[in-house]
Phi, psi and omega in degrees: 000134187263148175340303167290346161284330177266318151336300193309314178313306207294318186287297191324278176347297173313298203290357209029059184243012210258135148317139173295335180300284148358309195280298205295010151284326174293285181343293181311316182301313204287315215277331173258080156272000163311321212278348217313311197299333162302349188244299207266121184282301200283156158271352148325306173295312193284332190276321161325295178306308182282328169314305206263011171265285186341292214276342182263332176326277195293346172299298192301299203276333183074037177244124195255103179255127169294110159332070202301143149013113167272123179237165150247146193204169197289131191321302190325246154035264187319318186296284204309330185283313180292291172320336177299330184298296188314336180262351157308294218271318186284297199312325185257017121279321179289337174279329181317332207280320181282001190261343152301325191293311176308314184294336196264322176293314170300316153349289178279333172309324191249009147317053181260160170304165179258203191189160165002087179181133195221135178256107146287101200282119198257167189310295194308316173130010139337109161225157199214132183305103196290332192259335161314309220272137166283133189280177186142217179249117181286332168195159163234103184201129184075027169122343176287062228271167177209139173190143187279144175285173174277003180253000177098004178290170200230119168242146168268118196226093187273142173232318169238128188261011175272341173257009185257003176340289189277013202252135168245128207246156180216133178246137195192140191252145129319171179279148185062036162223172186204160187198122164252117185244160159228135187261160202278012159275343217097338171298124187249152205247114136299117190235134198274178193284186176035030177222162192216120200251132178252133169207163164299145177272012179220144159258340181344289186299327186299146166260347170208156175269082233205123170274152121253141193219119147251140188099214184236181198197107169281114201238177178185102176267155158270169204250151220205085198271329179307306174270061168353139145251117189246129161219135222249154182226205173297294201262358180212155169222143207259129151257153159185177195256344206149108136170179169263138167221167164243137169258105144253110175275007168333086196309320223267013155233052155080245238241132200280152187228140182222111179260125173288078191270325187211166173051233203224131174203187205225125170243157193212178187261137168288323153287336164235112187258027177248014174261166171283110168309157181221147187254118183276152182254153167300109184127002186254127199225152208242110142246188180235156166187120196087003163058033150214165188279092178309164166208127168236162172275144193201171185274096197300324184289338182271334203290314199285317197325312157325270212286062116252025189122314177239156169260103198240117180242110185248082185051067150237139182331154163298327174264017195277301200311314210275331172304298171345271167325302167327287175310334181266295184272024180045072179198115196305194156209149197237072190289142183272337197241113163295330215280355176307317197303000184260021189267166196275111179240124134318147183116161207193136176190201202262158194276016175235022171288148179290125163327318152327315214239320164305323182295284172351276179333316186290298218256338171275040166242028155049024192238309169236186190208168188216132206241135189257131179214117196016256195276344156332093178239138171256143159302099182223147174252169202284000000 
């Protein structure tokens, strides 16, 4: 093996970039270090060759080694002592490297997407684990009856209806969890992981039908010309008569946005009602900022994309995409770098793909890469 093959192998080690094929070749070389002198003619050459393997060794490795002494001694020797360092110091990076490549790999492993699961909380303060509870009937109270479907949905059966008016009910997801309710007008709620929808367990009575929602939210109202449906967030409250829209009320992704798939529907300040609501169209999606309401046009299918399923990161922040993730796969985030976080990212694929096959996706925007620590993913950039 020539100088330059041994150097390179030698480098390859440190960085843990070396191939097995590669390592059992070095392994072979290092084991006849006898024959060296055949490729290195001088001992000039050979004590040249084992300095300058010493010296990229500990550069590369980051080690503050002392130098020995220059004694004299037989080149044979010098070459062997200096490779016994180099193949010491590179075998405990290399195992080092792989026994991180293990960890990280266990890691994604105990990383999964999230699924079906929910707590309902009742007016008595009763609660009942929803993806636990079998289906049939879960409670009967003030007149109300409720029971989960055999596909896991949770419906509402008013029998009187003057006495469940005040009565409130709460539905609230965890981070990896999602839950689809229909409330006792018929309207159905897709409710997103880390959010929670309150409402009465009768609207019967009611001059308006009116939710609260922290997080996100799929509604498909039934239609009501009488009855208003208001669903109130921190910073808006959403009216409308019949129709589907979405709500995200997320704090940690700033301002709640409320997106328009069908009919009509009127947003306003929850806090201040002496401003003008303004009314969005399909294809329209509404925040505040700056204490006014915005209105832009937007792709209705990424504002949905959860509750179908997916994930669509459409020229959206990075820390928009990590929020996401974070909220689906229950797993905190850690940036080494804040300033990453405005950078713009792409792409789409399904919310039940392995934390992997997301991350992956995440990183061909050549901008960052991702290191796994137990529950953990840090950001750091490339």
């Amino acid at each position: 093996m020539d100088e330059h093959k041994i150097n390179m192998l030698s480098d390859k080690i440190v960085k843990g970039t070396i191939s097995e094929q590669e390592m059992e070749e070095f392994n072979e070389w290092y084991a006849t270090y006898e024959n060296l002198e055949q490729n290195v003619t001088t001992d000039e050459n050979q004590e040249a060759l084992a300095e300058r393997i010493f010296k990229n060794i500990t550069t590369e490795a980051n080690l503050q080694i002392s130098k020995p002494h220059r004694i004299k001694m037989w080149p044979r020797i010098a070459v062997a002592a200096s490779f016994a360092l180099v193949l010491g110091i590179s075998l405990f990076y290399y195992s080092e490297k792989q026994a991180d490549k293990m960890r990280q790999t266990a890691y994604l492993k105990n990383i999964k997407p999230g699924g079906n699961g929910a707590i309902l909380t009742l007016a008595d303060g009763r609660k009942i684990r929803l993806d636990a509870a079998t289906k049939g009937e879960l409670a009967n109270e003030a007149g109300v009856r409720i029971t989960k479907t055999k596909d896991g949905q949770i419906l509402y059966e008013v029998k009187e209806a003057t006495s469940a008016k005040d009565k409130i009910n709460t539905l609230s997801t965890a981070k990896g969890e999602t839950y689809t309710i229909t409330l006792p007008d018929q309207t159905k709620v897709y409710l997103n992981a880390a959010s929670s929808l309150s409402y009465p367990a009768s609207f019967a009575t009611l001059n308006e039908r009116k939710v609260e929602l922290n997080g996100e939210a799929y509604f498909e109202v039934s239609k009501d010309s009488s009855h208003p449906f208001i669903v109130r967030t921190t910073d808006q409250e959403i009216k409308v008569l019949g129709t589907h829209f979405n709500v995200n009320s997320y704090k940690e992704d700033g301002n709640t946005k409320t997106t328009l798939l069908e009919g009509s529907v009127s947003v306003g300040f929850s806090y201040n009602k002496n401003e003008t609501d303004v009314i969005i169209k399909p294809g329209e999606q509404a925040y505040i900022k700056a204490n006014k309401i915005y209105v832009d046009q937007v792709k209705t299918e990424d504002a949905i994309a959860w509750k179908n399923g997916y994930f669509r990161f459409n020229n959206e922040t990075l820390e928009q995409a990590m929020n996401k993730i974070s909220r689906w796969y229950n797993v905190s985030i850690e940036y080494k770098d804040p300033n990453i976080k405005s950078r713009n990212v792409y792409g789409s694929l399904s919310r039940f793909s392995s934390i992997a096959d997301v991350l992956n996706l995440l990183e061909l925007t050549d901008a960052v890469k991702f290191e796994i620590e137990a529950n953990k993913i840090i950001v750091l950039k490339k």
